[in-house]
C-alpha positions in Angstrom: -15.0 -20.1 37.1 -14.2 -16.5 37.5 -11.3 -16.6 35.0 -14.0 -18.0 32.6 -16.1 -15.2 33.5 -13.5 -12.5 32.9 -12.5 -14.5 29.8 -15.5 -14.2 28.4 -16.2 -10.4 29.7 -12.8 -9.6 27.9 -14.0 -11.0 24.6 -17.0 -8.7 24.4 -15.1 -6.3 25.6 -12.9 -6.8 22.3 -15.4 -7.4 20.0 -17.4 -4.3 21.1 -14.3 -1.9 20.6 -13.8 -4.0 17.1 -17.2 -3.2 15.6 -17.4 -0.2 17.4 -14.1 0.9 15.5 -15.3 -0.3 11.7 -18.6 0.8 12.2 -17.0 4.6 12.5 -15.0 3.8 9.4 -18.3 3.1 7.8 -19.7 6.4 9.2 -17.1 8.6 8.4 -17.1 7.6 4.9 -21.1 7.8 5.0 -20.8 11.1 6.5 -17.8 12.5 3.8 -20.4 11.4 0.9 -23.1 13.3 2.4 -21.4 16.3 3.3 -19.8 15.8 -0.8 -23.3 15.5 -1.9 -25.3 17.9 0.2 -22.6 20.6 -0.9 -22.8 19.7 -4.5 -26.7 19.4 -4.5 -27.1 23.3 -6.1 -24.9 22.2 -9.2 -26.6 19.0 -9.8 -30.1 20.8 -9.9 -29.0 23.6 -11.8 -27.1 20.9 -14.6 -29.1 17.7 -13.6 -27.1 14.9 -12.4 -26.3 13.4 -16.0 -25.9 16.6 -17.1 -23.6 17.7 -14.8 -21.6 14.6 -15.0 -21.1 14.7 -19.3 -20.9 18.2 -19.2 -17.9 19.1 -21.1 -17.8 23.5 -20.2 -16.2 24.6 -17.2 -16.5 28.5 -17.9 -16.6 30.3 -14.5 -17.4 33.2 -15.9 -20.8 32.4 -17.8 -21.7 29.8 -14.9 -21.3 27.0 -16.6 -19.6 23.6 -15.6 -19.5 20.5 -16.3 -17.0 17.2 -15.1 -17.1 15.3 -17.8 -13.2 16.8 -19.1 -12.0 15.9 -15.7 -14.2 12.7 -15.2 -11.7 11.4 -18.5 -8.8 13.2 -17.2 -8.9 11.0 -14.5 -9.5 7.7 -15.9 -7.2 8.6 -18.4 -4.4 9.5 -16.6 -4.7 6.9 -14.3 -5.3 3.7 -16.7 -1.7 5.1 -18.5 0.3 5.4 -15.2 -1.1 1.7 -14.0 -0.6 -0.1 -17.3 3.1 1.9 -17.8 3.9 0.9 -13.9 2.5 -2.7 -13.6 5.7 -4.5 -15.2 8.0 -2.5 -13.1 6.4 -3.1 -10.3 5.7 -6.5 -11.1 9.3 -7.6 -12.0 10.8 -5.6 -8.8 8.3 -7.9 -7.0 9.7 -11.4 -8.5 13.4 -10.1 -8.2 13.1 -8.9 -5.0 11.0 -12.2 -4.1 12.5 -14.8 -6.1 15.9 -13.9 -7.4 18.4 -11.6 -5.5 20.0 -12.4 -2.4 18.3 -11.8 1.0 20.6 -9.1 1.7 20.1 -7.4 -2.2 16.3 -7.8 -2.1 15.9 -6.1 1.8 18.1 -2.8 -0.4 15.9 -2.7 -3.2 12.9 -3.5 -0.8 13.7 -0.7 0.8 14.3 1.9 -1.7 11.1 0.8 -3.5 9.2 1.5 -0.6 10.9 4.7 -0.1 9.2 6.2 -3.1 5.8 5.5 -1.6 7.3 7.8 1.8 7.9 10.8 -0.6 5.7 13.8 -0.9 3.6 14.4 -3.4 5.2 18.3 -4.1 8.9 16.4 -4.2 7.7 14.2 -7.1 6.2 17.2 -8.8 9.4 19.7 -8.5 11.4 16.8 -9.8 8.9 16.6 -12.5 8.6 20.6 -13.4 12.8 20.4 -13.0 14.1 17.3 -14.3 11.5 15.4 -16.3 9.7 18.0 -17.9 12.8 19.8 -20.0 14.1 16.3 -20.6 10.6 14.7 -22.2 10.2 18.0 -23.7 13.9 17.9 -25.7 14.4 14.2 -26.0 10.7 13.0 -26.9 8.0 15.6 -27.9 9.8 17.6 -30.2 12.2 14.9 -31.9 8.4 13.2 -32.5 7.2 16.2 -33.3 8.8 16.8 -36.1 9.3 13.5 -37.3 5.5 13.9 -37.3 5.2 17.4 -39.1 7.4 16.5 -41.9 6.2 12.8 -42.3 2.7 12.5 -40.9 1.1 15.9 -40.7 -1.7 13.8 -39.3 -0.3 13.2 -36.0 0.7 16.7 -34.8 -3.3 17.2 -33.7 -3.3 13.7 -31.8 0.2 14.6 -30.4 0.0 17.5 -29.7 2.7 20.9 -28.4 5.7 20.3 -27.2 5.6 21.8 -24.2 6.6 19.4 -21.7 3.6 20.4 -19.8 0.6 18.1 -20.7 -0.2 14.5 -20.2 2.7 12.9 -20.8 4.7 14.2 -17.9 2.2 13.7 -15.3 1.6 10.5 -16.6 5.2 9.3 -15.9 5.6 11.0 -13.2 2.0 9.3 -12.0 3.3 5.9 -12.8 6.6 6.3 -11.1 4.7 7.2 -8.0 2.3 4.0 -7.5 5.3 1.8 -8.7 5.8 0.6 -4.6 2.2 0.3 -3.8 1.9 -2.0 -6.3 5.4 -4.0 -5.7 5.2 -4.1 -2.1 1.8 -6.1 -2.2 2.9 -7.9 -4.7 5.9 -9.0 -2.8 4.4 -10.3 0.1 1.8 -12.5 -1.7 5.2 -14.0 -3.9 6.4 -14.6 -0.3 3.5 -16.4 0.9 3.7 -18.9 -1.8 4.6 -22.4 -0.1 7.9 -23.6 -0.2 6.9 -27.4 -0.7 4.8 -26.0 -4.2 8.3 -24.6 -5.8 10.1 -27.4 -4.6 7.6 -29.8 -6.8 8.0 -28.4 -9.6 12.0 -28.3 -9.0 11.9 -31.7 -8.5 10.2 -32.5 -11.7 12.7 -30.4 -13.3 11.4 -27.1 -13.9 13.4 -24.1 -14.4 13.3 -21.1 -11.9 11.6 -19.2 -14.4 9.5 -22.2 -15.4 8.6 -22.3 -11.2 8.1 -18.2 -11.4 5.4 -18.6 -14.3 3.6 -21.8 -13.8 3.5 -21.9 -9.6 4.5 -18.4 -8.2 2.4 -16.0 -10.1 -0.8 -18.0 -10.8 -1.1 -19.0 -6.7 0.0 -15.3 -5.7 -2.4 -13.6 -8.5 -4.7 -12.3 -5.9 -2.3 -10.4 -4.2 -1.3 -9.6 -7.1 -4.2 -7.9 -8.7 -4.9 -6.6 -5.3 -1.6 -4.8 -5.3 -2.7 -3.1 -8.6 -6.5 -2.4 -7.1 -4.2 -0.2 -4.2 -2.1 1.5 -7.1 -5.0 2.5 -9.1 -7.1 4.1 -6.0 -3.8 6.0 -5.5 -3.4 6.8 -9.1 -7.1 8.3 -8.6 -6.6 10.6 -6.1 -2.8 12.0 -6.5 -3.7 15.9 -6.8 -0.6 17.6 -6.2 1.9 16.4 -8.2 -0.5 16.2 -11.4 -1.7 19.1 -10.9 1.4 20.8 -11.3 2.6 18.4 -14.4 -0.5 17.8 -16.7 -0.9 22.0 -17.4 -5.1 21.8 -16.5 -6.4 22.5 -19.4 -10.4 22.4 -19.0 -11.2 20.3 -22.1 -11.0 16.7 -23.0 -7.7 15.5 -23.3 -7.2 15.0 -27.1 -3.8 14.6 -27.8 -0.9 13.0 -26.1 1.3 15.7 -24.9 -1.3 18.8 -24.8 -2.7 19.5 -21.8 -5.2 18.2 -19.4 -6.5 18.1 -15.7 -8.1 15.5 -13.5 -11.1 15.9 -10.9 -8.3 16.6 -8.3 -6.3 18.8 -10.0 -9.5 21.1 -11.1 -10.2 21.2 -7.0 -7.0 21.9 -6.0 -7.1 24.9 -8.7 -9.6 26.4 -8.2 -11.2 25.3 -4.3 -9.4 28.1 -2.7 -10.2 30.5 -5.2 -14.1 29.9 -5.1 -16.4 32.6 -3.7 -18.9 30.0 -3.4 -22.7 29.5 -5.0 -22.5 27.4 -8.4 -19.1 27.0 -8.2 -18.5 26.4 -5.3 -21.1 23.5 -5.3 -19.6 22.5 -8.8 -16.5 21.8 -7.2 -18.2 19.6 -4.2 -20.2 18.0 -7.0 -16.8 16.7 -8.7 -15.5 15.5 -5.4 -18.8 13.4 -4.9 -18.0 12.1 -7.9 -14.3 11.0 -7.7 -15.6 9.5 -4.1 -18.1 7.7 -6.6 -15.7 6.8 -8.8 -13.5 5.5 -5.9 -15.6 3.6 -4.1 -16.6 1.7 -7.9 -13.3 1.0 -8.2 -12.8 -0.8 -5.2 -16.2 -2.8 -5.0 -15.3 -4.1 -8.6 -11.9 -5.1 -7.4 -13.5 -7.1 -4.4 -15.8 -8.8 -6.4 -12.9 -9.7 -8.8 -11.0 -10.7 -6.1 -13.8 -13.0 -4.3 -14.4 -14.9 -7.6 -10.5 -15.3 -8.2 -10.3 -17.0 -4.8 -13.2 -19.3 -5.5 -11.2 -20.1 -8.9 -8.6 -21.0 -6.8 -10.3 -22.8 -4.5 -12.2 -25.3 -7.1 -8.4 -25.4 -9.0 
């Protein structure tokens, strides 16, 4: 009887520290969007909200700012990286998973996860040193002028070739959300059951045939989730963008010209700020990539819940 009663003492004693725990994740982030929106209030009643949001001047000197250039910046930059990384990581997840030896895939496991323990500032030297000269030399000028002596049209959509712009960060972006999305991936290829492949190799399926027809379609939600995680990060890189996509403060036009994202314009200019307007301009654009964030994800769990129901009906 009393080992019931401490049984039972324990599990409120656990459930109590578990909501107790989630409910100050919920409060934290409650509390970040307030302090993001209390400190951005003066900008959105100086610009209104909407017009603070498709604003497209950021002039510090005349007072006037506006996120809509770095509102696209970021979706930009980040729908590029994702759909340039998703095959990579996506066919490091099924050859890891599904092809290479236990002792191969654990090594390439490994050193795909390794990118994902690499600083921000690393990916951006490499970037600035490495990438930069090499996209500049190998692809922006040879296209360039290709363009200039054959399609005079293009040079305004492609932009100089600086090296500098949206290109670079864009590759370098991609390269960095590669193991989020591979690792999740991964696992849920992992998770698939054993008895499922072997079905299909009984009825005389190929491994590929297995891959495409059982793998993928059951492990789709992890999947997708994977890509959820590598977009959120895509959203919020600031350091190594920032110092590869040359923040330019106007709507990125052309491919390799210049650009900047909500974080990159923070990271520019937060330090710098001697407060009033833009000071609140700034906290304003954070509110709003918080907004933009937390959109993100609640589309992603709805897409989610309604590809397990799919699933569940299949």
């Amino acid at each position: 009887m009393r080992g019931n009663l401490y049984g039972r003492l324990g599990d409120r004693i656990f459930t109590a520290v578990l909501v107790a725990l989630g409910g100050a994740v919920m409060l934290i982030a409650a509390l970040m969007a307030w302090e993001l929106w209390s400190g951005g209030a003066e900008a959105f009643r100086t610009f209104g909200f909407w017009g603070f949001v498709f604003g497209r001047e950021w002039n510090v000197i005349a007072g006037q700012f506006g996120a809509w250039p770095f509102l696209v910046g970021t979706v930009v930059t980040s729908a590029a990286a994702l759909a340039l990384a998703f095959l990579p990581s996506l066919a490091a997840a099924i050859a890891i998973a599904e092809y290479a030896p236990r002792w191969l895939g654990e090594v390439i496991a490994y050193l795909v996860d390794l990118l994902a323990a690499l600083p921000s500032v690393v990916y951006g030297l490499w970037g600035i040193f490495v990438l930069v000269p090499l996209v500049r030399d190998r692809v922006e000028q040879p296209l360039f002028l290709w363009s200039a002596e054959h399609a005079p049209a293009l040079m305004g959509l492609l932009g100089p070739p600086t090296g500098i712009g949206m290109l670079s960060a864009v590759l370098v972006l991609a390269l960095m959300i590669v193991p989020y999305a591979s690792s999740l991936a991964r696992d849920a290829i992992r998770l698939v059951p054993r008895d499922q492949r072997e079905a299909m190799y009984a009825l005389g399926a190929t491994r590929w045939e297995v891959v495409r027809r059982v793998v993928l379609p059951y492990a789709r939600g992890g999947i997708f989730a994977g890509v959820i995680l590598a977009l959120a990060r895509a959203l919020g890189e600031t350091m190594a963008v920032t110092m590869l996509i040359g923040n330019g403060y106007q709507l990125p036009y052309s491919v390799f010209g210049p650009a900047a994202t909500m974080a990159s314009v923070i990271a520019n200019e937060f330090t710098e700020a001697e407060g009033g307007l833009q000071l609140s301009s700034l906290l304003a654009v954070g509110f709003l990539l918080f907004l933009l964030s937390l959109v993100v994800n609640v589309a992603a769990d709805w897409i989610l819940r309604r590809m397990a129901v799919g699933e569940g009906r299949k």
